[in-house]
TORMAR-198344 format. One record per residue (C-alpha): residue number from 1; residue in three letters; x, y, z. Coordinates in pm, 1 decimal, decimal comma, m for minus. Layout:
pt num=NUM | residuo=ALA | east=X | north=Y | up=Z $
...
//
This chain:
pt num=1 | residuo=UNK | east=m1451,4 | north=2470,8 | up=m1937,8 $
pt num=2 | residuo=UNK | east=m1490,4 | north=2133,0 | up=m1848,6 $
pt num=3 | residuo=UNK | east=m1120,4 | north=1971,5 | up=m1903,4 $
pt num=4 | residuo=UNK | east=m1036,0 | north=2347,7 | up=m1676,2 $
pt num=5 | residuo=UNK | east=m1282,7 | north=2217,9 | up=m1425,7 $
pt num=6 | residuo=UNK | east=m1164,1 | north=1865,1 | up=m1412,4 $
pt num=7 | residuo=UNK | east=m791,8 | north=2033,4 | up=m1377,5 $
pt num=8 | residuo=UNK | east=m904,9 | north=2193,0 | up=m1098,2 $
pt num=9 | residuo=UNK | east=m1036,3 | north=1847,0 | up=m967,6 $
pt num=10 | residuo=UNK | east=m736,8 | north=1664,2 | up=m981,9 $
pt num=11 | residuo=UNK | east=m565,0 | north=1960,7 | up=m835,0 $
pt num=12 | residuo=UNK | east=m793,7 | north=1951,2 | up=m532,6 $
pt num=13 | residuo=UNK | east=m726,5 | north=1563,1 | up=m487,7 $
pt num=14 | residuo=UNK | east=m407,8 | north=1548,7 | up=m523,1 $
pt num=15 | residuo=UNK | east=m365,8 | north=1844,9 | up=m209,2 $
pt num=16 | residuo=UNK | east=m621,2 | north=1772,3 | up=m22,8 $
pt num=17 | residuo=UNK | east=m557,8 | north=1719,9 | up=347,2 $
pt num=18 | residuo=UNK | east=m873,3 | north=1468,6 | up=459,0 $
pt num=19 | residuo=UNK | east=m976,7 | north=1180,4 | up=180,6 $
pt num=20 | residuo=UNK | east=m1193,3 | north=929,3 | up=188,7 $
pt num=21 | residuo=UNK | east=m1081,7 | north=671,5 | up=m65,0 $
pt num=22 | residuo=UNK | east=m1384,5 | north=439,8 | up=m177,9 $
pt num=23 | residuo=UNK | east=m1496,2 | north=291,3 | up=m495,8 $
pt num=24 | residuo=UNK | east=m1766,5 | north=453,5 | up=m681,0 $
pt num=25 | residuo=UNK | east=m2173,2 | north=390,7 | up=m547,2 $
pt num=26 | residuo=UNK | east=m2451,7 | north=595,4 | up=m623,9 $
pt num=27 | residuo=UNK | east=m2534,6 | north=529,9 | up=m259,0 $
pt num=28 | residuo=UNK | east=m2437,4 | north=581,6 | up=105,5 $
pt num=29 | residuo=UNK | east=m2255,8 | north=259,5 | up=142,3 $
pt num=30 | residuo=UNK | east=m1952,7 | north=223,1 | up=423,5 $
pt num=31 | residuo=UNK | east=m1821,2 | north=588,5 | up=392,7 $
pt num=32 | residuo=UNK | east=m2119,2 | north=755,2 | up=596,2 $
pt num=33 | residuo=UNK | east=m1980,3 | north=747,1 | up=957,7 $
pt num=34 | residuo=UNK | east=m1683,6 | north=950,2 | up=833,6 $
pt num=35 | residuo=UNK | east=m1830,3 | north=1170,7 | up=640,8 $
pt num=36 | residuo=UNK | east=m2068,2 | north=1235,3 | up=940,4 $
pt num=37 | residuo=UNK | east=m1752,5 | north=1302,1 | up=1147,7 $
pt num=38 | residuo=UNK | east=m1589,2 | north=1533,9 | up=863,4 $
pt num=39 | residuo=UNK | east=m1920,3 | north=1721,6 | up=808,2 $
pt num=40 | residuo=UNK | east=m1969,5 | north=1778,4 | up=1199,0 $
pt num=41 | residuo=UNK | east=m1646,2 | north=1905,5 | up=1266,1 $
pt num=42 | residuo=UNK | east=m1710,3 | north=2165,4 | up=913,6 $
pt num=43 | residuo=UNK | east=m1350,2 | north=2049,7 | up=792,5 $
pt num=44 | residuo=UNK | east=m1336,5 | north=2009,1 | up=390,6 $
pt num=45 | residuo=UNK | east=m1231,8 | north=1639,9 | up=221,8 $
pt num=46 | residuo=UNK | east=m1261,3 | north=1453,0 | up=m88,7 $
pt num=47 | residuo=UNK | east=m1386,3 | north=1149,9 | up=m170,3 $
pt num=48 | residuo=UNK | east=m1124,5 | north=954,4 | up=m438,5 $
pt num=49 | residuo=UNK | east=m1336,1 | north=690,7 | up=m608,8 $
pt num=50 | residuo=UNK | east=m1141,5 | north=397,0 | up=m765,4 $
pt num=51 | residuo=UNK | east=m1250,4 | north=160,5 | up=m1008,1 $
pt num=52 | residuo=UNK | east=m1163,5 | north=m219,3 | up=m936,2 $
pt num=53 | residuo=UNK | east=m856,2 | north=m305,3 | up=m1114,6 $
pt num=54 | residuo=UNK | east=m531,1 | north=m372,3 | up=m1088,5 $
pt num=55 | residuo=UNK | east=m489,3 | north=m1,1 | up=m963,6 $
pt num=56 | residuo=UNK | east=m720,5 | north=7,0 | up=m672,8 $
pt num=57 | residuo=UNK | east=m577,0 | north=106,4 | up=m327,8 $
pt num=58 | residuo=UNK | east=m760,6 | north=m258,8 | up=m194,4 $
pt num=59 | residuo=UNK | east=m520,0 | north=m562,1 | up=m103,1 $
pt num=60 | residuo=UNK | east=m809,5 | north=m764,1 | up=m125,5 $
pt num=61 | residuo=UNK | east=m976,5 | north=m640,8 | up=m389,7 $
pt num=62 | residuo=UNK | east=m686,2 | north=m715,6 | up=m565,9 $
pt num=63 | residuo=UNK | east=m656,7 | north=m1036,4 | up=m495,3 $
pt num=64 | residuo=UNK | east=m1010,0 | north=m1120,6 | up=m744,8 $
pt num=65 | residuo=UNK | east=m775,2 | north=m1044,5 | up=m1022,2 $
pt num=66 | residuo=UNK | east=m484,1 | north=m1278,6 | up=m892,1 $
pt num=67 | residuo=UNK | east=m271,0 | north=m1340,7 | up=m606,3 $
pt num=68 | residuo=UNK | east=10,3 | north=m1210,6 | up=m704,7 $
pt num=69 | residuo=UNK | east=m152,7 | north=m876,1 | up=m735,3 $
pt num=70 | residuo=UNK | east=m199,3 | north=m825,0 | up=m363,9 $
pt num=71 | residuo=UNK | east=204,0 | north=m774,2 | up=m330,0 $
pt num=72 | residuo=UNK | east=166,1 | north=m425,6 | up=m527,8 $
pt num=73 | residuo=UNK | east=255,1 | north=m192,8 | up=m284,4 $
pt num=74 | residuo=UNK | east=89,5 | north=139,7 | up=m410,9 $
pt num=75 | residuo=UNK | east=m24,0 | north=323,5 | up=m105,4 $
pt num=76 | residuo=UNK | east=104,9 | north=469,8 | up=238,4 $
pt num=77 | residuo=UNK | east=32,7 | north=158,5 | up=438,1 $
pt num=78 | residuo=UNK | east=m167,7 | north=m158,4 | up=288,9 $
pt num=79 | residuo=UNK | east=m497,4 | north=m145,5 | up=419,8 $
pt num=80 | residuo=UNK | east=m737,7 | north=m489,4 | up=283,1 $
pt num=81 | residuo=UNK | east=m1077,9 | north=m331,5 | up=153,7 $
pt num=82 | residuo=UNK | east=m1252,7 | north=m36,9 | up=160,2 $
pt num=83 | residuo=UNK | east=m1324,9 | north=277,2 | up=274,9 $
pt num=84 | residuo=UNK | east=m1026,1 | north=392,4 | up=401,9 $
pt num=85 | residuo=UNK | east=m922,9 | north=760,0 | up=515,0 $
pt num=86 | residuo=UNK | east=m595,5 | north=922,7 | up=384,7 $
pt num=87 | residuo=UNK | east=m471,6 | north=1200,6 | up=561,9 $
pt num=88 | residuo=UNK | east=m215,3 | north=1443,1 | up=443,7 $
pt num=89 | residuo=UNK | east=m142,6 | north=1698,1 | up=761,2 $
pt num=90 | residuo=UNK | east=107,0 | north=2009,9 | up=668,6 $
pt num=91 | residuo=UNK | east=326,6 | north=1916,1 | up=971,7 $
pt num=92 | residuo=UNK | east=328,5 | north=1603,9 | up=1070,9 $
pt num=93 | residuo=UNK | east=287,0 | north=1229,6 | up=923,4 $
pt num=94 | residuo=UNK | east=43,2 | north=1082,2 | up=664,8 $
pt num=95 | residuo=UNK | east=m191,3 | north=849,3 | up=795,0 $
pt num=96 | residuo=UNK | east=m375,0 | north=576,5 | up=535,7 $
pt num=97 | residuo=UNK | east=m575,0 | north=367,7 | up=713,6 $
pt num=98 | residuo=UNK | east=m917,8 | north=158,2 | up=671,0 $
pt num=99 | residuo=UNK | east=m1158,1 | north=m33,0 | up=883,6 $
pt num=100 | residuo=UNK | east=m1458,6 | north=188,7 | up=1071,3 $
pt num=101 | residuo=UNK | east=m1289,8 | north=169,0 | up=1430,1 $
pt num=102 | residuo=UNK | east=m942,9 | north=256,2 | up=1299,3 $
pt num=103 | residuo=UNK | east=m1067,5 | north=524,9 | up=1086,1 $
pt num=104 | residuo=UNK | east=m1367,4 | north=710,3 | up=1296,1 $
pt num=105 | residuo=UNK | east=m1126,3 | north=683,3 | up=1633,0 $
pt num=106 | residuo=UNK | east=m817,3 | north=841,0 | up=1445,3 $
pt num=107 | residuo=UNK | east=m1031,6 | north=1123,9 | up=1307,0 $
pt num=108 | residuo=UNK | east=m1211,0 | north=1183,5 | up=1680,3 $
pt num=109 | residuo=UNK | east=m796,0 | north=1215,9 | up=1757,6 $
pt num=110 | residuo=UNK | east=m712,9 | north=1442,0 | up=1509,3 $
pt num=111 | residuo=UNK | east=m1076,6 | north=1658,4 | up=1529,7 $
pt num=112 | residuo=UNK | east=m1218,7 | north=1662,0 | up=1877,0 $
pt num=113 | residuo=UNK | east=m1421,1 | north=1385,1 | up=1901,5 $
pt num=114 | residuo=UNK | east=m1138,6 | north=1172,1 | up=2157,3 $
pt num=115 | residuo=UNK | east=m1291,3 | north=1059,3 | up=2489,7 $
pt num=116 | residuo=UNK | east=m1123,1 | north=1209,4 | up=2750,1 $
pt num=117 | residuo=UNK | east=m1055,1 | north=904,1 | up=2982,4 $
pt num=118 | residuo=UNK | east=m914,0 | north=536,6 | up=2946,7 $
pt num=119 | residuo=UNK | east=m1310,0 | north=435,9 | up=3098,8 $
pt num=120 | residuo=UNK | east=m1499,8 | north=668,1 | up=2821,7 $
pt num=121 | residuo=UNK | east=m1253,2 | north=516,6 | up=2563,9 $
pt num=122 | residuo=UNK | east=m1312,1 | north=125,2 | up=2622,4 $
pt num=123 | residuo=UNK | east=m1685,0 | north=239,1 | up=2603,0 $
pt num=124 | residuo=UNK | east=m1682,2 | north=454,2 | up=2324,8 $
pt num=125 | residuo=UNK | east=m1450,3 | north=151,0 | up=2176,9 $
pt num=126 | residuo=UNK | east=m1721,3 | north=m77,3 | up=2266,1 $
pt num=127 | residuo=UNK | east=m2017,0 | north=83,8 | up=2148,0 $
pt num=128 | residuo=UNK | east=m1823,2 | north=164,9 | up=1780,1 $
pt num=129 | residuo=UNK | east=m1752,3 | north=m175,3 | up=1762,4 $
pt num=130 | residuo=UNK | east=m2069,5 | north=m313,1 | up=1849,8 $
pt num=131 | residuo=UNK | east=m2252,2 | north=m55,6 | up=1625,9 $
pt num=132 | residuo=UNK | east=m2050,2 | north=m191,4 | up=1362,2 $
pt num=133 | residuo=UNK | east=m2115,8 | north=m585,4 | up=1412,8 $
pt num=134 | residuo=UNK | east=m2530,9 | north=m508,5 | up=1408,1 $
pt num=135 | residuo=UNK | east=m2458,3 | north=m297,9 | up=1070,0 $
pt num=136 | residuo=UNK | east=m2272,6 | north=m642,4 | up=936,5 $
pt num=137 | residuo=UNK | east=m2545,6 | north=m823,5 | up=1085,0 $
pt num=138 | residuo=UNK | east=m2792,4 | north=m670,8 | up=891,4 $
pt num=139 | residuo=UNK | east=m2619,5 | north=m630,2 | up=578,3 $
pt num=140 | residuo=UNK | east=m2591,4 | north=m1003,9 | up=562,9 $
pt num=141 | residuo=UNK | east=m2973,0 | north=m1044,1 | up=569,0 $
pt num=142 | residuo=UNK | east=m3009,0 | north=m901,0 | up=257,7 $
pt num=143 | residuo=UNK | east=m2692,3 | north=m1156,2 | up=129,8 $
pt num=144 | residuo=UNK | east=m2767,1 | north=m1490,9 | up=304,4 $
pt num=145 | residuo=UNK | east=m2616,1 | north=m1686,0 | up=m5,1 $
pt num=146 | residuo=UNK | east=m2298,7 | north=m1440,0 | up=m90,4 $
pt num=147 | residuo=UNK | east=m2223,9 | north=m1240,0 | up=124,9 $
pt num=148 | residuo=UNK | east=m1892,4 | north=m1079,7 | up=m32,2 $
pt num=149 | residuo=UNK | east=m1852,2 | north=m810,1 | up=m234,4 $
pt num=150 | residuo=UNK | east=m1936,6 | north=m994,1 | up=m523,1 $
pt num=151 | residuo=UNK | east=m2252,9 | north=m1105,2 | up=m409,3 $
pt num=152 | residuo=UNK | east=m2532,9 | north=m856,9 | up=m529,9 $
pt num=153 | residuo=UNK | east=m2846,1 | north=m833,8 | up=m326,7 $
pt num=154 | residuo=UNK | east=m3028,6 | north=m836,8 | up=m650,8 $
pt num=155 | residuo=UNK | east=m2850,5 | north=m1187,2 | up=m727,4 $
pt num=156 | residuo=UNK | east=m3062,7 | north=m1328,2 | up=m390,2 $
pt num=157 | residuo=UNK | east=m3335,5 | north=m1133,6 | up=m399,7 $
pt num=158 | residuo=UNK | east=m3638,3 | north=m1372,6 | up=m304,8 $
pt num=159 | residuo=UNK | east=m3433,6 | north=m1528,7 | up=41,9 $
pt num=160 | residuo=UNK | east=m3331,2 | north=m1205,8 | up=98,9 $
pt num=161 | residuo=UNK | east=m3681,0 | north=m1075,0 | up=101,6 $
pt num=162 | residuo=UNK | east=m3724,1 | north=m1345,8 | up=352,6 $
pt num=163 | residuo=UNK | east=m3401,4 | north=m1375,0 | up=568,1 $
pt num=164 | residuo=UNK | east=m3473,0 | north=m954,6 | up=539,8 $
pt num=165 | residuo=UNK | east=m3806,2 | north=m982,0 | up=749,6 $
pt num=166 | residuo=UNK | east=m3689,2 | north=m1272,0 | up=954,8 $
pt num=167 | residuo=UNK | east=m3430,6 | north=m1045,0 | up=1075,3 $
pt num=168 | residuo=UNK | east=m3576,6 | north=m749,4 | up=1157,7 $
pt num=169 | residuo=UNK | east=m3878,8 | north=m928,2 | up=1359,9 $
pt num=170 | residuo=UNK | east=m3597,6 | north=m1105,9 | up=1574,8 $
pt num=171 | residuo=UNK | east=m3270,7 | north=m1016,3 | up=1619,8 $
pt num=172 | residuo=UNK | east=m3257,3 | north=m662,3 | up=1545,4 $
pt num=173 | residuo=UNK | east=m3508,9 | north=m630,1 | up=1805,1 $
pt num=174 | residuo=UNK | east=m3286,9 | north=m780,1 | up=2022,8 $
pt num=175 | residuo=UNK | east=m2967,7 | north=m520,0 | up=1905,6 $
pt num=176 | residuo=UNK | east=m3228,4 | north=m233,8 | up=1939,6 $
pt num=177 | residuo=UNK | east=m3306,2 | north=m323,8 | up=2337,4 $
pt num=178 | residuo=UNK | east=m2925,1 | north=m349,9 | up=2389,6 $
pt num=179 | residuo=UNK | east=m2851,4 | north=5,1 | up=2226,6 $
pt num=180 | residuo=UNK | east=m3140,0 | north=200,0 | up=2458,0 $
pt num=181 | residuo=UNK | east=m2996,4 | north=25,7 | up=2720,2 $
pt num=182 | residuo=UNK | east=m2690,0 | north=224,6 | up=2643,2 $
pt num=183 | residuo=UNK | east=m2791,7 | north=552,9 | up=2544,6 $
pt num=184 | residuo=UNK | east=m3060,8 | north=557,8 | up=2878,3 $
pt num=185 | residuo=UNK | east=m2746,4 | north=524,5 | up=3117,4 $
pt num=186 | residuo=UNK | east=m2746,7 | north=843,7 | up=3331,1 $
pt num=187 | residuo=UNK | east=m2962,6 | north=1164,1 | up=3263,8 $
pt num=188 | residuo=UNK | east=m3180,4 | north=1033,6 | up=2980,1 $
pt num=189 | residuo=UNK | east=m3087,7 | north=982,8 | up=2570,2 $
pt num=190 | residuo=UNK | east=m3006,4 | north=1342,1 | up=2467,4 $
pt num=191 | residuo=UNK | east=m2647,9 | north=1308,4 | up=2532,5 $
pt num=192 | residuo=UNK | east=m2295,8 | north=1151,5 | up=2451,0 $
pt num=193 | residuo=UNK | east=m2312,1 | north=816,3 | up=2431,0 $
pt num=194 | residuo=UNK | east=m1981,6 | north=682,4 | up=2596,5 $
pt num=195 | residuo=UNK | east=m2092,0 | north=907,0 | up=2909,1 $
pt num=196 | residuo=UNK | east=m1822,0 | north=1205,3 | up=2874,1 $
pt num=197 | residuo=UNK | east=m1909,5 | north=1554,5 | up=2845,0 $
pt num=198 | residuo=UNK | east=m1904,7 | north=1583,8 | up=2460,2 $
pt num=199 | residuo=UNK | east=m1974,2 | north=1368,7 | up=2170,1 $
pt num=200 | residuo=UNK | east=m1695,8 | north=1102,2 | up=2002,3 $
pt num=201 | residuo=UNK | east=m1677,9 | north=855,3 | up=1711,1 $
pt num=202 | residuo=UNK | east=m1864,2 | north=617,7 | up=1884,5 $
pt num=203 | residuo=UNK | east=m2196,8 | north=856,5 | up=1838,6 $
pt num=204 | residuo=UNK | east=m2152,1 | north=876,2 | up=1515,2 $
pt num=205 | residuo=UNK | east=m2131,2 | north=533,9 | up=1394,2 $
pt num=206 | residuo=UNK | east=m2438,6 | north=466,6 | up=1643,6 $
pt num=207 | residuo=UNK | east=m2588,5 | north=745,0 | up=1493,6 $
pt num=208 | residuo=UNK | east=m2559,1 | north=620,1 | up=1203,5 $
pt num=209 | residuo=UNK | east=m2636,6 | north=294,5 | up=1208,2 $
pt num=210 | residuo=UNK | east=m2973,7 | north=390,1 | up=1357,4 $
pt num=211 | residuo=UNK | east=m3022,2 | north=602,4 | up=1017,6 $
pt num=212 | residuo=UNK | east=m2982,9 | north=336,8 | up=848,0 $
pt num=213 | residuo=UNK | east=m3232,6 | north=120,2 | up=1012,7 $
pt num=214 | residuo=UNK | east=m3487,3 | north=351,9 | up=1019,9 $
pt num=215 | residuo=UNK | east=m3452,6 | north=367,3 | up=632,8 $
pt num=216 | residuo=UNK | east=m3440,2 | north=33,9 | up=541,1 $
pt num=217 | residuo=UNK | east=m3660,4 | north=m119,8 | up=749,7 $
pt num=218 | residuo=UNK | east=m3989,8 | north=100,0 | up=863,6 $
pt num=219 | residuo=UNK | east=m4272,0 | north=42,9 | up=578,0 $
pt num=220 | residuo=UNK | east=m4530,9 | north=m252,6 | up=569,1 $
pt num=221 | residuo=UNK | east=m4312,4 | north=m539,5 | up=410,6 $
pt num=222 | residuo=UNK | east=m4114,6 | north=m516,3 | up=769,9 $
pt num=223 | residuo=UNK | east=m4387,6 | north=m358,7 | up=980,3 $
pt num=224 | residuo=UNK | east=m4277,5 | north=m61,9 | up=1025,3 $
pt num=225 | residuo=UNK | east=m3996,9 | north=m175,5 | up=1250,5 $
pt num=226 | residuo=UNK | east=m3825,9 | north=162,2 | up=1349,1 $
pt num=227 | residuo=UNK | east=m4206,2 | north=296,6 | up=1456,9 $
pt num=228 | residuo=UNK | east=m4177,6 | north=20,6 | up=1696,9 $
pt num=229 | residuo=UNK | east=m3814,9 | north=73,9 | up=1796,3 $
pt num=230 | residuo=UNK | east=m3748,5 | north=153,4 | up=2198,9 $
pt num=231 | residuo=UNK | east=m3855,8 | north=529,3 | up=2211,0 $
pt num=232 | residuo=UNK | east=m3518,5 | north=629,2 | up=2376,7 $
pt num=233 | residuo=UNK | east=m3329,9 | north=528,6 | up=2061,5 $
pt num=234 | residuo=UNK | east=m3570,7 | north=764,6 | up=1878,2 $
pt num=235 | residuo=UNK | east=m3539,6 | north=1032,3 | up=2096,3 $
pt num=236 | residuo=UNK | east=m3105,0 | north=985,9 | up=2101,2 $
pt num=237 | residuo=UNK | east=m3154,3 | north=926,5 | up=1711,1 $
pt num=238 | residuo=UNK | east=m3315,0 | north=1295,0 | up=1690,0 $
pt num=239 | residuo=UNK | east=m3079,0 | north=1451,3 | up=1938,4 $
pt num=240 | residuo=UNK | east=m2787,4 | north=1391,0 | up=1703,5 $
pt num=241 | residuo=UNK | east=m2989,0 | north=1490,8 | up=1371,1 $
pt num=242 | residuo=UNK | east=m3029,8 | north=1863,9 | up=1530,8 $
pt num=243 | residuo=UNK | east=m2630,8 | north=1885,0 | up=1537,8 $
pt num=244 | residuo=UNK | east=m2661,0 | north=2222,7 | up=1302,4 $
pt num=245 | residuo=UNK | east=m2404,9 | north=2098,5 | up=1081,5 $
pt num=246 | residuo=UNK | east=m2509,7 | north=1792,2 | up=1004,1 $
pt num=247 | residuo=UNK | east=m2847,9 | north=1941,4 | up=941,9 $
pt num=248 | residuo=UNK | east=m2675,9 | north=2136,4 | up=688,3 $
pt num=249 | residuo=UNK | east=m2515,5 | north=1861,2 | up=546,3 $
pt num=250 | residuo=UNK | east=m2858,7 | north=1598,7 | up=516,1 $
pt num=251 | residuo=UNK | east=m3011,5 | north=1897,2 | up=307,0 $
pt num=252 | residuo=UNK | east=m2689,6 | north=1952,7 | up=58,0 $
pt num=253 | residuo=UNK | east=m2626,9 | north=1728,6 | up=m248,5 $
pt num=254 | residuo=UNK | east=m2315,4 | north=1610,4 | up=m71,3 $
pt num=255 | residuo=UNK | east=m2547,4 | north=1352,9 | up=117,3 $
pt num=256 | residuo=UNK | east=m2598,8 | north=1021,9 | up=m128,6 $
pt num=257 | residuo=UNK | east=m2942,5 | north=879,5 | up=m84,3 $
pt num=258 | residuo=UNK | east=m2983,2 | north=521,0 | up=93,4 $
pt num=259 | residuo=UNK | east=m2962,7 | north=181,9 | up=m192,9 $
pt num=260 | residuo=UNK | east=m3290,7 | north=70,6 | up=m45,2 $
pt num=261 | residuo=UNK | east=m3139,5 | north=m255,4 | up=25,0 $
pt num=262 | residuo=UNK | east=m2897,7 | north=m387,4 | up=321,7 $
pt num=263 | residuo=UNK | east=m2904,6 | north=m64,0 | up=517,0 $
pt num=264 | residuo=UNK | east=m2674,8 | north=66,2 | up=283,1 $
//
């Protein structure tokens, strides 16, 4: 039964038309935003985890192992690191591409989430983008000696502990002003963040990266941080948790839980 089920896996891969193609982590990590995306728009995907090796999709993974390794040309179109999304449409060309902005604005293309105007694009562009650089930012205060790949929070853990809670009493205040600043623009926080009519990438990688600091960083050793947060980012933050389908998908076993360590 099992080697028919594991068949059946590979069959599944190997056909499917959405994949996310990561490396193996029992937690959230980078792939979240897309799999919000996926989940909201009910389509079915995969998730291909590779081991690092000489075999893995990653130019710059890769490259650990030896220069020369980077000019293996295994996949659609060379992307550097991880995640990346693969897509394999019935009728028209496959797309392999990485990087959150590439990736979150190609599926919004392909599944409804596009703005509809050059104005709601640049902001939608603008908000992904800055979403992103306040997830980086915080990632690296939990790795403020190695902040690669390589470098394990666990390896750093005392001045992370410290650069952690430095952080979070300064300059994430600072990104969580900025964001309810955004998301108060017109009638109030329950609503699309770019300003269109419907929702687009851009809410959930904001989305998201709200999640993430509500997990990491509200109990004593950091003061409870998200109780303090501006209460329109709460109340935006709850408007896109009631999407029904993603409710349905934070109470499935499809959801990983959080590392407990650089919003991850």
């Amino acid at each position: 039964l099992k080697s028919r089920l594991s068949l059946r896996h590979r069959l599944v891969m190997e056909t499917a038309e959405w994949t996310i193609v990561h490396v193996e982590r029992p937690w959230k990590g980078r792939t979240e935003p897309m799999k919000l995306l996926l989940e909201d728009a009910g389509v079915t995907y995969v998730v291909r985890c590779e081991e690092p090796g000489p075999a893995i999709s990653f130019d710059l993974w890769r490259g650990y192992l030896s220069e020369d390794a980077i000019t293996v040309d295994s996949t659609p179109f060379p992307v550097p690191y991880p995640p990346a999304i693969w897509h394999r449409p019935h009728d028209g060309e496959e797309v392999f591409v990485n990087t959150q902005i590439a990736s979150l604005r190609y599926l919004g293309q392909c599944l409804g989430y596009a703005p509809a105007s050059a104005a709601e694009g640049a902001r939608a562009d603008q908000i992904a983008q800055t979403a992103v650089d306040y997830w980086a930012e915080g990632r690296t205060a939990f790795h403020p000696l190695d902040n690669s790949h390589l470098g394990s929070y666990s390896s750093q853990k005392d001045a992370a502990h410290k650069s952690s809670k430095e952080w979070s009493a300064t300059r994430m205040r600072f990104w969580l002003r900025h964001f309810e600043k955004i998301v108060l623009r017109g009638a109030g926080p329950r609503k699309p963040v770019a300003g269109g009519a419907s929702v687009t990438y851009a809410d959930f990688l904001l989305f998201h990266v709200l999640d993430a600091t509500e997990a990491q960083f509200n109990d004593e050793h950091f003061s409870r941080a998200w109780d303090a947060a501006p209460e329109g980012l709460k109340a935006y933050k709850e408007w896109m948790a009631c999407r029904p389908k993603l409710e349905a998908y934070f109470s499935s076993d499809r959801r990983k839980p959080w590392a407990g360590d650089s919003m991850m």
